[in-house]
N, C-alpha and C positions, 0 to 999 in steps of 0.2 A: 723475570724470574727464570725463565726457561735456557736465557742464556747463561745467569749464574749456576743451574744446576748440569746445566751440560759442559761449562767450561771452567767454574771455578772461579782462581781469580783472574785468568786470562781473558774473561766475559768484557771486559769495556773493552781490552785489545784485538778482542774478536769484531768487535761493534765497530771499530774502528776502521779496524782494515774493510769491512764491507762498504761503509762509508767512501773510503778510497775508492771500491772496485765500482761504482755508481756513480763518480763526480759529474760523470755527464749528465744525471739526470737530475736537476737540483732540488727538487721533491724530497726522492729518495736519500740523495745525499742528508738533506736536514733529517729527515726522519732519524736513518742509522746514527745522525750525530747525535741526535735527541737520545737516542735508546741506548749511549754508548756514556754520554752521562748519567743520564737514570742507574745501569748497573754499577759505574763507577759508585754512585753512593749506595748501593745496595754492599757494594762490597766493602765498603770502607769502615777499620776496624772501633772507631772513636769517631765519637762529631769532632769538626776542629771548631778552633775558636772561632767564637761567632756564630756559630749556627745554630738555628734553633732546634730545639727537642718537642717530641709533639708530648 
């Protein structure tokens, strides 16, 4: 959430590029990927098909 509030919708492409800046560390790389999906759906305006609704 902290990244969606400080960067909007560019929060997964911030997650992303950290992701990048880490590749040598395979830990951290998963993590920021992890966290870079999580706000991708935080920010996504519609479930798509298929997904479920809690």
């Amino acid at each position: 959430m902290l990244l969606v509030r400080r960067h909007g919708e560019e929060a997964a492409d911030v997650a992303g590029r950290e992701a990048k800046k880490h590749g040598d560390d395979e830990l951290t790389y998963v993590v920021w990927c992890w966290i870079a999906r999580a706000t991708a759906e935080l920010i996504k305006a519609a479930p798509g098909e298929g997904d479920r609704v809690h």
